[in-house]
Biopython code that builds the backbone (N, CA, C, O; Angstrom):
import numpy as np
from Bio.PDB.StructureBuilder import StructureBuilder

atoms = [
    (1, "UNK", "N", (-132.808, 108.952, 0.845)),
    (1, "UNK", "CA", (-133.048, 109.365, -0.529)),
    (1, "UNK", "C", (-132.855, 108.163, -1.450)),
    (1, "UNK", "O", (-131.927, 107.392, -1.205)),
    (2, "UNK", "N", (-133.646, 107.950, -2.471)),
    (2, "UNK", "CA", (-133.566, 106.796, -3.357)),
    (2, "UNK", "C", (-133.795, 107.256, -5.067)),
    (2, "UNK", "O", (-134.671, 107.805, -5.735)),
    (3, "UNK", "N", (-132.532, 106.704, -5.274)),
    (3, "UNK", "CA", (-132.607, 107.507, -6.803)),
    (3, "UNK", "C", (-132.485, 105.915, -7.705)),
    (3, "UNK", "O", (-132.438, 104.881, -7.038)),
    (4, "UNK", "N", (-132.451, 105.866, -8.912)),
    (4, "UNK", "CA", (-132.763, 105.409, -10.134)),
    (4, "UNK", "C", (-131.706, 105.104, -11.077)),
    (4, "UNK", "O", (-131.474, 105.945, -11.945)),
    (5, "UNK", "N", (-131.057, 104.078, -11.047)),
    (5, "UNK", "CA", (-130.144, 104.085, -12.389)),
    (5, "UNK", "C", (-131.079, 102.569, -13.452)),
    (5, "UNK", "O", (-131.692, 101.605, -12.993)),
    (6, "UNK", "N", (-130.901, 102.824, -14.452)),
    (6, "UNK", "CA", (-132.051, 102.004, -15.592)),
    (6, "UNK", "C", (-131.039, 101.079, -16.525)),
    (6, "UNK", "O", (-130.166, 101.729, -17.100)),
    (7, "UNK", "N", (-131.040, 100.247, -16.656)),
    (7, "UNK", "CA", (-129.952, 99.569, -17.945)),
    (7, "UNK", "C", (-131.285, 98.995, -18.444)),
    (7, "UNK", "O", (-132.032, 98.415, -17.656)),
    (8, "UNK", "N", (-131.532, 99.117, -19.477)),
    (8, "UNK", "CA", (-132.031, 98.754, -20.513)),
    (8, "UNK", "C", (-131.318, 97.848, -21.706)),
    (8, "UNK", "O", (-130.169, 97.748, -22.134)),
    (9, "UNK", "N", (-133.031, 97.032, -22.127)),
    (9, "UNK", "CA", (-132.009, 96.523, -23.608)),
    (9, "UNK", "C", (-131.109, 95.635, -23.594)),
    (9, "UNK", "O", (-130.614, 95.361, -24.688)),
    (10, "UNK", "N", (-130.604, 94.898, -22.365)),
    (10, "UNK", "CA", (-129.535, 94.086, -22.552)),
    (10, "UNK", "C", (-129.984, 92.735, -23.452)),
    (10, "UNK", "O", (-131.092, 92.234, -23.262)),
    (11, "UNK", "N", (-129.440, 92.412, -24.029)),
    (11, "UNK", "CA", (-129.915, 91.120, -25.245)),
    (11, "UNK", "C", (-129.212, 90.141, -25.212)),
    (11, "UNK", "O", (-128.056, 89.967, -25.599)),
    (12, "UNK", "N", (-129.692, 89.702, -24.894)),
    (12, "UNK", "CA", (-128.851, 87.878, -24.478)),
    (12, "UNK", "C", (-129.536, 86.553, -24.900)),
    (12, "UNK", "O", (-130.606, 86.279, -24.358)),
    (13, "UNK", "N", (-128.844, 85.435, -26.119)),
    (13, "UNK", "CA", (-129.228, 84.739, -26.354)),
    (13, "UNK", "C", (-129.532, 83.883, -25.109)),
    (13, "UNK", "O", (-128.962, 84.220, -24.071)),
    (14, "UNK", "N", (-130.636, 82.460, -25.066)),
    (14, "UNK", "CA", (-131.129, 82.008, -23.500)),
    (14, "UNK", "C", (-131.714, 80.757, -24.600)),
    (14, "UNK", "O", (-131.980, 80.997, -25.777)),
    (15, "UNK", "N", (-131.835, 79.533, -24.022)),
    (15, "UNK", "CA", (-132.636, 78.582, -23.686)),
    (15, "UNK", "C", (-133.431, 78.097, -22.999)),
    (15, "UNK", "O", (-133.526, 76.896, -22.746)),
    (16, "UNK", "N", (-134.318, 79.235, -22.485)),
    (16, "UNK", "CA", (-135.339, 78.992, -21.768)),
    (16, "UNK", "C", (-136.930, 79.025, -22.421)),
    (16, "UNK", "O", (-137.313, 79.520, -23.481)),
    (17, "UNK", "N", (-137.623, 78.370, -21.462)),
    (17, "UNK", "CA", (-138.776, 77.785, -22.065)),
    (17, "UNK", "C", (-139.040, 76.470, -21.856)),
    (17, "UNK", "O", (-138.177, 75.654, -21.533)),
    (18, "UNK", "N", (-140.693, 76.113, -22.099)),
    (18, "UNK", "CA", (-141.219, 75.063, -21.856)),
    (18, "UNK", "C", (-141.568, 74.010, -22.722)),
    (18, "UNK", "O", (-142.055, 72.947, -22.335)),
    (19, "UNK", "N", (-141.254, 74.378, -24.210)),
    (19, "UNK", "CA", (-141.333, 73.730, -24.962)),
    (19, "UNK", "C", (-139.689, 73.117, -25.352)),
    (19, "UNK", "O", (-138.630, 73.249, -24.738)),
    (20, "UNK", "N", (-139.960, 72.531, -26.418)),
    (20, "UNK", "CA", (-138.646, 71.878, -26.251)),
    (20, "UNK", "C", (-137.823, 72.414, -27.555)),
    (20, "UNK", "O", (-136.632, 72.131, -27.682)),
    (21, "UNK", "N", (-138.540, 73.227, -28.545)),
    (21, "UNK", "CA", (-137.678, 73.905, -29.256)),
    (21, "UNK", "C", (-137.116, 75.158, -28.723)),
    (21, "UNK", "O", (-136.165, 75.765, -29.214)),
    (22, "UNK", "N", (-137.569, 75.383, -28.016)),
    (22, "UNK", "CA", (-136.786, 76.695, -26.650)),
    (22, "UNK", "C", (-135.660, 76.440, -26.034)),
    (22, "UNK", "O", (-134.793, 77.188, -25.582)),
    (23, "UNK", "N", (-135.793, 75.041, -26.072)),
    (23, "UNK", "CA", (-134.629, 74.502, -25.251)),
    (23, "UNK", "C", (-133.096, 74.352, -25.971)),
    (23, "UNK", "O", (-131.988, 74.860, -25.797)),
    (24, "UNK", "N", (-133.758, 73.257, -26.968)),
    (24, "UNK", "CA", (-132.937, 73.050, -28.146)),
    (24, "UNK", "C", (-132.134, 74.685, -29.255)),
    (24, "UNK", "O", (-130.980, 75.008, -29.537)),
    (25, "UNK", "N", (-133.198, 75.152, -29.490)),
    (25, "UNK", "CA", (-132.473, 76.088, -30.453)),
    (25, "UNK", "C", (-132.551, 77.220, -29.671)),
    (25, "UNK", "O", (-131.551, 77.808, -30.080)),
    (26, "UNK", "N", (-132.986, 77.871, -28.914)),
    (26, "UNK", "CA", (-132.930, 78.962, -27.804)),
    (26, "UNK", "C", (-133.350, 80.432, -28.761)),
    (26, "UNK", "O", (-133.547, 80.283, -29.968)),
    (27, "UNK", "N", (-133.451, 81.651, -28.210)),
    (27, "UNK", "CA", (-134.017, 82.746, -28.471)),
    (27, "UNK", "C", (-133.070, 83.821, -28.214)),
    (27, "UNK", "O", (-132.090, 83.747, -27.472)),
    (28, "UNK", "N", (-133.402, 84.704, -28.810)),
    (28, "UNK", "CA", (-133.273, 86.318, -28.038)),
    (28, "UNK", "C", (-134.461, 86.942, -26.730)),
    (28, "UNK", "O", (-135.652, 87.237, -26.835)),
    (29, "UNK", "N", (-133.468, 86.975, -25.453)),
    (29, "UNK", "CA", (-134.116, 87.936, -24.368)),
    (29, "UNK", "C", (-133.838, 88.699, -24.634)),
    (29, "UNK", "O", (-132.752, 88.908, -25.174)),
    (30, "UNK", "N", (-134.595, 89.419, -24.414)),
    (30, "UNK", "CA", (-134.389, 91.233, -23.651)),
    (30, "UNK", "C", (-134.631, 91.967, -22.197)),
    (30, "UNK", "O", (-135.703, 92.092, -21.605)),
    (31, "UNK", "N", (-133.310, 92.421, -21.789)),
    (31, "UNK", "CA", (-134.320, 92.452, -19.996)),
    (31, "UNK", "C", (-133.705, 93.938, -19.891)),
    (31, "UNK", "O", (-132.744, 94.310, -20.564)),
    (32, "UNK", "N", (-134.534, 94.905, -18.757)),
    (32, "UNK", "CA", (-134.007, 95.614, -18.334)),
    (32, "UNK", "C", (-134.176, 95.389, -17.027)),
    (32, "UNK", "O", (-134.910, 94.528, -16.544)),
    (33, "UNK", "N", (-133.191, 96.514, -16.178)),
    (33, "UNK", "CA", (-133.470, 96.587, -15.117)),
    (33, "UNK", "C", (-133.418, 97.525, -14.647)),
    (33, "UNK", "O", (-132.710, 98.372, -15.190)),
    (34, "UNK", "N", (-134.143, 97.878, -13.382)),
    (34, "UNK", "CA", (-134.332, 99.082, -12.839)),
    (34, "UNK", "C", (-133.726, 99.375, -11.418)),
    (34, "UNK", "O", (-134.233, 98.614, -10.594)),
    (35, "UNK", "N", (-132.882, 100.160, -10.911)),
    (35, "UNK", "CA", (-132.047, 99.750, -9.902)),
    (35, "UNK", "C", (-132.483, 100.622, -8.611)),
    (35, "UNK", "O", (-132.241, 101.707, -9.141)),
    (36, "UNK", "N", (-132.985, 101.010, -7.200)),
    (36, "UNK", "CA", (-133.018, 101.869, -6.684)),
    (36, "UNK", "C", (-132.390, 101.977, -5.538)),
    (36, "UNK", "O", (-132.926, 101.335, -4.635)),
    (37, "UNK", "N", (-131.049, 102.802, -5.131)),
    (37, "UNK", "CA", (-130.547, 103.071, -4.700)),
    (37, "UNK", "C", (-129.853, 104.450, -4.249)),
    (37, "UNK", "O", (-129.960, 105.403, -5.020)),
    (38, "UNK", "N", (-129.135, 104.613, -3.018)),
    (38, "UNK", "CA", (-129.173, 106.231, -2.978)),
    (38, "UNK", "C", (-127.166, 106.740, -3.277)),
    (38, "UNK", "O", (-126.062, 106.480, -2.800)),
    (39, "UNK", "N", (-127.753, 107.526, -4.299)),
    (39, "UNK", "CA", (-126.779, 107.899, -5.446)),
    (39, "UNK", "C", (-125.814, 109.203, -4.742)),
    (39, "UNK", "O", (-125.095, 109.976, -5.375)),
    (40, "UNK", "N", (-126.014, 109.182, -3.435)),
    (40, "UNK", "CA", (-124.850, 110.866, -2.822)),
    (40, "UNK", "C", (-123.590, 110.328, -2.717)),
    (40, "UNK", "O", (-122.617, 110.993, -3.073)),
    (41, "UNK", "N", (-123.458, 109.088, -2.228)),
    (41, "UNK", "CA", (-121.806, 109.081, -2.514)),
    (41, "UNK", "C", (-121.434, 109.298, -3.675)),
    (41, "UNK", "O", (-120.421, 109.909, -4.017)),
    (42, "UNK", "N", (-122.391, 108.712, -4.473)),
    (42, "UNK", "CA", (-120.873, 108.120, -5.796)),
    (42, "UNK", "C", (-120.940, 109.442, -6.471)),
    (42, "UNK", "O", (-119.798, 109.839, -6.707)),
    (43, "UNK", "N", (-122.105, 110.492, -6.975)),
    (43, "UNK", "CA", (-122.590, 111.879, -7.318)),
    (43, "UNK", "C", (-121.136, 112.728, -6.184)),
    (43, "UNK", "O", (-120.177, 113.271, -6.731)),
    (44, "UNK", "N", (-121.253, 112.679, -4.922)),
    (44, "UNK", "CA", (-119.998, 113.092, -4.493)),
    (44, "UNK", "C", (-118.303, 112.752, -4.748)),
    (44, "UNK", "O", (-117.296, 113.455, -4.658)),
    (45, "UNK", "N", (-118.438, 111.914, -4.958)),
    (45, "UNK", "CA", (-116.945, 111.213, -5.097)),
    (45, "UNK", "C", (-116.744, 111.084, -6.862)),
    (45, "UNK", "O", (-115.627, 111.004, -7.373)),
    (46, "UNK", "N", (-117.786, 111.081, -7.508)),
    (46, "UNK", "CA", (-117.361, 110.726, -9.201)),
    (46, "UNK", "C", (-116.404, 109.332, -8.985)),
    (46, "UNK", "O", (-115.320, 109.018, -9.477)),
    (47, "UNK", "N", (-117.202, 108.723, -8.133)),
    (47, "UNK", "CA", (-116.151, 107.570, -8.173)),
    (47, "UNK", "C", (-116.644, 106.232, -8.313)),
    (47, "UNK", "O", (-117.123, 105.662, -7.332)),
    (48, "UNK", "N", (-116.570, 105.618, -9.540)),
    (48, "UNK", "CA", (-117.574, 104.554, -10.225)),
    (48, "UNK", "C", (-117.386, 103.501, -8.650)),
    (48, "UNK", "O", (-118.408, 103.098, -8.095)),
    (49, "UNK", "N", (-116.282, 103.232, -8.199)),
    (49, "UNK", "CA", (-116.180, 102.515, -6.993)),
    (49, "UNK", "C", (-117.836, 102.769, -5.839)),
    (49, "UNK", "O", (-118.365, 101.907, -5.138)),
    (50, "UNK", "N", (-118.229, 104.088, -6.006)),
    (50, "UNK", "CA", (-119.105, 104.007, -4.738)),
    (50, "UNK", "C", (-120.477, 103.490, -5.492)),
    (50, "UNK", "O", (-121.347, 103.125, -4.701)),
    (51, "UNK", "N", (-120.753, 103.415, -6.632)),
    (51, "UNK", "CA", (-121.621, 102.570, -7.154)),
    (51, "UNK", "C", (-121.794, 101.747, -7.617)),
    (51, "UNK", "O", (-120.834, 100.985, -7.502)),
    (52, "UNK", "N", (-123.179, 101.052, -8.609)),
    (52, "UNK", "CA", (-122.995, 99.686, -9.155)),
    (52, "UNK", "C", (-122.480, 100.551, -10.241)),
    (52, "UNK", "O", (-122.676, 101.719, -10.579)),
    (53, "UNK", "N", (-121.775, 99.604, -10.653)),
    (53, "UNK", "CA", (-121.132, 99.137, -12.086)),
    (53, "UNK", "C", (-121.873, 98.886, -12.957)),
    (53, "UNK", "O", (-122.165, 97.697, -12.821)),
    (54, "UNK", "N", (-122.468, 99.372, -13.956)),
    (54, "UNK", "CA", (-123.311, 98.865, -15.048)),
    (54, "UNK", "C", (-123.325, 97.941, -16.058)),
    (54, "UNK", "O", (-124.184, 97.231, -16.580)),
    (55, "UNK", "N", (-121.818, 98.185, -16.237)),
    (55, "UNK", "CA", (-121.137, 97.364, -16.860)),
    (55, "UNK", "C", (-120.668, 95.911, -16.572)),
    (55, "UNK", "O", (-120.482, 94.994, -17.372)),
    (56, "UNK", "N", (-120.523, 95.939, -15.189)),
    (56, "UNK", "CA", (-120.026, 94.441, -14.239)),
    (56, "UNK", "C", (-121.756, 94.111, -14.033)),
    (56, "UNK", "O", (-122.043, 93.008, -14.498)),
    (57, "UNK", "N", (-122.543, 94.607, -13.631)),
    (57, "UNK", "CA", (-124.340, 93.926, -13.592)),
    (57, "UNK", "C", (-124.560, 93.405, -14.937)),
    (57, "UNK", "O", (-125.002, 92.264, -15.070)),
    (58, "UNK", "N", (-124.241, 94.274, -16.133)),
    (58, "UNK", "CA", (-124.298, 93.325, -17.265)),
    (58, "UNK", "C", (-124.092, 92.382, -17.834)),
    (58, "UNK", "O", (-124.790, 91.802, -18.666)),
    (59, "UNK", "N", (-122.777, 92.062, -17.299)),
    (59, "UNK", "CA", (-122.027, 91.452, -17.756)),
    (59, "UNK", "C", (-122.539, 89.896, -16.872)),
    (59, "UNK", "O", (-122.514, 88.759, -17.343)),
    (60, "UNK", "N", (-122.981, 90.312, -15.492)),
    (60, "UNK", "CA", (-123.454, 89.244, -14.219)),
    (60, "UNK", "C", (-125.029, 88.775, -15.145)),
    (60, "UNK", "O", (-125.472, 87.726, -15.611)),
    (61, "UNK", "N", (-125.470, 90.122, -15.073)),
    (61, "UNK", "CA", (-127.348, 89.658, -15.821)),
    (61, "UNK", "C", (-127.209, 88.501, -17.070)),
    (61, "UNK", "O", (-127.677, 87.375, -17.240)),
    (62, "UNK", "N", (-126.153, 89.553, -17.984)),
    (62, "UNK", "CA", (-126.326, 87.987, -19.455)),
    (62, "UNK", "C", (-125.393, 86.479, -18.920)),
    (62, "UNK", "O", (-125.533, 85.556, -19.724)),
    (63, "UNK", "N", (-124.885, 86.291, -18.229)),
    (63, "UNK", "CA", (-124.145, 85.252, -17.574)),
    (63, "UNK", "C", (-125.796, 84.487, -17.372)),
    (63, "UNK", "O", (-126.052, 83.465, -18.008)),
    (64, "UNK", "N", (-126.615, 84.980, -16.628)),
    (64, "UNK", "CA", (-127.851, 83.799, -15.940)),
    (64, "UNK", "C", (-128.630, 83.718, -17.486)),
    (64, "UNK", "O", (-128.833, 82.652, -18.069)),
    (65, "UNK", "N", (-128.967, 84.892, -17.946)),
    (65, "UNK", "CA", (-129.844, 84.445, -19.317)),
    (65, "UNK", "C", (-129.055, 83.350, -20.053)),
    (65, "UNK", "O", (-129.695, 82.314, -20.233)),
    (66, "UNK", "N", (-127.870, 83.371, -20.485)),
    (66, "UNK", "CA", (-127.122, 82.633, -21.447)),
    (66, "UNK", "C", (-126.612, 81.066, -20.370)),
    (66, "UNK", "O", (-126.034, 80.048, -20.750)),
    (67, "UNK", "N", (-127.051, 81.394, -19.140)),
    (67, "UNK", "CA", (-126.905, 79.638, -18.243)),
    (67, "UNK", "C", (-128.112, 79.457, -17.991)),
    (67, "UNK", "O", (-129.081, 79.956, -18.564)),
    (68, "UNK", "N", (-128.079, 78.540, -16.890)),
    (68, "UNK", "CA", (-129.103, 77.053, -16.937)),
    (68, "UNK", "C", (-130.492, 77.700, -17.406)),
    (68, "UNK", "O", (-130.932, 78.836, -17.229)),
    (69, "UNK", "N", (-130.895, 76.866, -17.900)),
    (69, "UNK", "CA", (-132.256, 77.036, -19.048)),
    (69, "UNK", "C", (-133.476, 76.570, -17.611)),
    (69, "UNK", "O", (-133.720, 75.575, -16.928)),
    (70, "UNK", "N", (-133.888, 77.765, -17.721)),
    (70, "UNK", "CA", (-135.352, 76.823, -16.647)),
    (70, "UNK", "C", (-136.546, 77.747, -17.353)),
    (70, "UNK", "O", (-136.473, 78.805, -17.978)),
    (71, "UNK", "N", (-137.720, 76.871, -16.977)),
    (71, "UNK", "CA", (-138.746, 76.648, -17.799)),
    (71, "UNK", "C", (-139.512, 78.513, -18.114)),
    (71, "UNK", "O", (-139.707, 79.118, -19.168)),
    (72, "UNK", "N", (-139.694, 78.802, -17.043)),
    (72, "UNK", "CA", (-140.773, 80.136, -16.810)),
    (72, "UNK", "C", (-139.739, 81.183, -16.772)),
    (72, "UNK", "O", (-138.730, 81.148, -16.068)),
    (73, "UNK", "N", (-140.169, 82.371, -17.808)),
    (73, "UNK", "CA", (-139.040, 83.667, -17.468)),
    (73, "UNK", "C", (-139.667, 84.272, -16.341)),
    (73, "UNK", "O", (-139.016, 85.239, -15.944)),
    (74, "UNK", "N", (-140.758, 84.034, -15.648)),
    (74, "UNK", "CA", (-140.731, 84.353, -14.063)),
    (74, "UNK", "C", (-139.811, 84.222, -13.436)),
    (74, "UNK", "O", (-139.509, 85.092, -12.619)),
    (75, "UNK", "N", (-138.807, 82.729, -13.655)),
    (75, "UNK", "CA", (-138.309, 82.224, -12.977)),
    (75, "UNK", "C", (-136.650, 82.434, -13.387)),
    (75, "UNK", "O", (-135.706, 81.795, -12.923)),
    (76, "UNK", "N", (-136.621, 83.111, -14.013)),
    (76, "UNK", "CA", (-135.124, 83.933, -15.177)),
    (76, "UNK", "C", (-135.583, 85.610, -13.914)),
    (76, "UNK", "O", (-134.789, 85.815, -12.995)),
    (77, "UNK", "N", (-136.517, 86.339, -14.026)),
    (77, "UNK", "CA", (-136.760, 87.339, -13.863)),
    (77, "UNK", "C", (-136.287, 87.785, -12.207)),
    (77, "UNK", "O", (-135.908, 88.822, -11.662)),
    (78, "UNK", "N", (-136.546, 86.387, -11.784)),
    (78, "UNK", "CA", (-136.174, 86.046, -10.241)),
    (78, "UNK", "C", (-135.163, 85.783, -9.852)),
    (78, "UNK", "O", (-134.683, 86.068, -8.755)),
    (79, "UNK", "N", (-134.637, 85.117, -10.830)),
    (79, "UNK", "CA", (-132.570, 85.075, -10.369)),
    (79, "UNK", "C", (-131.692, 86.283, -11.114)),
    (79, "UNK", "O", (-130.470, 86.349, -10.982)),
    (80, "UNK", "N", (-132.383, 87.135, -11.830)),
    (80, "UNK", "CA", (-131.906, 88.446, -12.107)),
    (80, "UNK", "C", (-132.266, 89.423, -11.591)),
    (80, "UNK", "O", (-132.058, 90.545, -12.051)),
    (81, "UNK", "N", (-132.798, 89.211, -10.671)),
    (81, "UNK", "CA", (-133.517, 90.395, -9.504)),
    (81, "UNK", "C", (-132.175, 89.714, -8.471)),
    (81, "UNK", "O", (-131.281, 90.559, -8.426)),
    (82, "UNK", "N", (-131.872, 88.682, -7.802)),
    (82, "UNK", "CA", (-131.138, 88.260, -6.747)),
    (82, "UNK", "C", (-130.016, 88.520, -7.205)),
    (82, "UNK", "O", (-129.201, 88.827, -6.335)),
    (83, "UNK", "N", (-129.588, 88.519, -8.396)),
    (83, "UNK", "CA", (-127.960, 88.862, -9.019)),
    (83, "UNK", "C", (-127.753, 90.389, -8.784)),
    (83, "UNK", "O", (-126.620, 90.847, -8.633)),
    (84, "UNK", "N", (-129.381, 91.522, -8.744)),
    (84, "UNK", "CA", (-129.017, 92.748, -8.613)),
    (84, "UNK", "C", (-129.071, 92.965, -6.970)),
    (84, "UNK", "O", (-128.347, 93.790, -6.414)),
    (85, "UNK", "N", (-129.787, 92.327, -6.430)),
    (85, "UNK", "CA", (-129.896, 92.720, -5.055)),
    (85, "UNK", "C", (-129.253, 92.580, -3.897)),
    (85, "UNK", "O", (-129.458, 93.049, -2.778)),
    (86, "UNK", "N", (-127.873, 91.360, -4.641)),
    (86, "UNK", "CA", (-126.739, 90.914, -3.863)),
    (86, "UNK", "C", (-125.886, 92.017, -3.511)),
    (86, "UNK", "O", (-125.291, 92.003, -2.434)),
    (87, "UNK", "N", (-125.749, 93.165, -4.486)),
    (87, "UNK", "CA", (-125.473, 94.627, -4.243)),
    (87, "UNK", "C", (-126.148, 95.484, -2.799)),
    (87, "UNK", "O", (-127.049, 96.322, -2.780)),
    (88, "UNK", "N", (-125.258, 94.862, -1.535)),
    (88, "UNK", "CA", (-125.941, 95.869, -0.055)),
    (88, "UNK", "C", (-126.641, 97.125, -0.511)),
    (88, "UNK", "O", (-127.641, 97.538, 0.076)),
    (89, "UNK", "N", (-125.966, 97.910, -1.860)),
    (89, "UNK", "CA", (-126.393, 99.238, -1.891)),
    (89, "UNK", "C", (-127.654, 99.098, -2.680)),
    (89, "UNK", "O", (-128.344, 100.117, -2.711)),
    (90, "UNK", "N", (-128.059, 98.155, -3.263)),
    (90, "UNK", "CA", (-129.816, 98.403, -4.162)),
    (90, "UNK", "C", (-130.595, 97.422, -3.281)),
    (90, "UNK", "O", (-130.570, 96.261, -2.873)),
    (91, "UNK", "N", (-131.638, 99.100, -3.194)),
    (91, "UNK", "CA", (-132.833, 98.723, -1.849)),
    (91, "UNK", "C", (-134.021, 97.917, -2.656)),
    (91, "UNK", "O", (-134.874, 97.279, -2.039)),
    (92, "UNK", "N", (-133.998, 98.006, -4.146)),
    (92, "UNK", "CA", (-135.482, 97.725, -4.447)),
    (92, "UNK", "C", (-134.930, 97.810, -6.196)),
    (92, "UNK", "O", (-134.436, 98.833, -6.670)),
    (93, "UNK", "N", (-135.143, 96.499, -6.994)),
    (93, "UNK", "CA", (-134.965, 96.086, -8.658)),
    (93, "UNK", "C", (-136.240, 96.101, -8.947)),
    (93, "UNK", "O", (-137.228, 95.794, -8.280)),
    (94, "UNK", "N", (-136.091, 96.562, -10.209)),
    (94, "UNK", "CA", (-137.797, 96.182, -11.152)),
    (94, "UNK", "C", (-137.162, 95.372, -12.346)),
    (94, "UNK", "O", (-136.196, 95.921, -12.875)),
    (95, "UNK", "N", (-137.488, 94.356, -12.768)),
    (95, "UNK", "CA", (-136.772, 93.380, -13.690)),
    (95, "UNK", "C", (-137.896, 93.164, -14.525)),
    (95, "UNK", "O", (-139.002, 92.835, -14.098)),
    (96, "UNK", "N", (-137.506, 93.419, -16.166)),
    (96, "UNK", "CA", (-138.664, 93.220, -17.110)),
    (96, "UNK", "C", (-138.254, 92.083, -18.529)),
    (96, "UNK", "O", (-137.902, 92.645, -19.566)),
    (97, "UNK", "N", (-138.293, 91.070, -18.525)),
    (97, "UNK", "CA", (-137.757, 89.960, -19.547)),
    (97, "UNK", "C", (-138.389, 90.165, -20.791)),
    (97, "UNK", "O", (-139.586, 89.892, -20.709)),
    (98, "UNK", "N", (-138.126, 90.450, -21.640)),
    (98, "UNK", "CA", (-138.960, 90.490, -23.050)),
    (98, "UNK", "C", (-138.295, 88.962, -23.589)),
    (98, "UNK", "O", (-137.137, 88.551, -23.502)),
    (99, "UNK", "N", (-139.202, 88.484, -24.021)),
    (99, "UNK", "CA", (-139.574, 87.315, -25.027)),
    (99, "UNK", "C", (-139.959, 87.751, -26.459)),
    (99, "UNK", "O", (-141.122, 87.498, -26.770)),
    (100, "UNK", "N", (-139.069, 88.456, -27.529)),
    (100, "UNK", "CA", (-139.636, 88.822, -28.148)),
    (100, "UNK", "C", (-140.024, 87.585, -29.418)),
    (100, "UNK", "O", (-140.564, 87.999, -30.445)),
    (101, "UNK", "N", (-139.836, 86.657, -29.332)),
    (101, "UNK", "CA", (-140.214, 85.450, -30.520)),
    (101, "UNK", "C", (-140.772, 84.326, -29.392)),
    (101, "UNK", "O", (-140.473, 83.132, -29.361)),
    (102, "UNK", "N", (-141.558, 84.962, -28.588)),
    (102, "UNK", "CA", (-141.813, 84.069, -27.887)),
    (102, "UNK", "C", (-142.908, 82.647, -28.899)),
    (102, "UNK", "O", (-143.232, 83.031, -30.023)),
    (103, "UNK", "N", (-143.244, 81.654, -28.638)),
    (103, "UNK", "CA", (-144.114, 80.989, -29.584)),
    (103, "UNK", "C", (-145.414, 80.589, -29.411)),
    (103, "UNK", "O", (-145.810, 79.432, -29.270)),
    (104, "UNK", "N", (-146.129, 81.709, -29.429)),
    (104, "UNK", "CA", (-147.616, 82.147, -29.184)),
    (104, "UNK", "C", (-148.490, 82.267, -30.122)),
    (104, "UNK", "O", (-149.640, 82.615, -29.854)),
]
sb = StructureBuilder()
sb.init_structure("model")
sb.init_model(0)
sb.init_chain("A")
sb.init_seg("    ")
for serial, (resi, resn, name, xyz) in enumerate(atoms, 1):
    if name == "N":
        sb.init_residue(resn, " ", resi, " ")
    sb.init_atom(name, np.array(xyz, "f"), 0.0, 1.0, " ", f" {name:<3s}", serial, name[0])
structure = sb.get_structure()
């Protein structure tokens, strides 16, 4: 069975980008993530222990946005997929980066 927990919205200042005022003065991200994993223990136990932590992934997700600056949020989107998947218990992340001032 594979169920769904969603964190949305997390907002984390970042210096990423290819230009060099991206670098220098940095932006607001926005990422969510989408987690899929199977939810009967922790639904049985009420016991934040048998699941992820939403709060500790958050806290892990804005850690990579707000460190090393690399060029492509492909490449942000990809080490925040590996920060969720280091979790044995999530079979499958959907990771979505908003750029909302991106400079287009």
């Amino acid at each position: 069975m594979t169920d769904r927990i969603a964190l949305t919205g997390l907002r984390v200042r970042g210096f990423h980008g290819v230009l060099p005022e991206e670098r220098e003065q940095g932006q607001l991200f926005v990422v969510d993530v989408v987690l899929e994993l199977d939810l009967r223990r922790a639904a049985a136990s009420d016991d934040v222990a048998d699941t992820v932590d939403y709060g500790e992934l958050a806290d892990r997700l804005g850690a990579v946005v707000a460190g090393e600056p690399v060029d492509l949020i492909e490449t942000l989107a990809e080490r925040l997929a590996a920060v969720c998947l280091a979790d044995r218990r999530v079979h499958r992340v959907e990771v979505t980066v908003h750029k909302p001032d991106a400079p287009i």
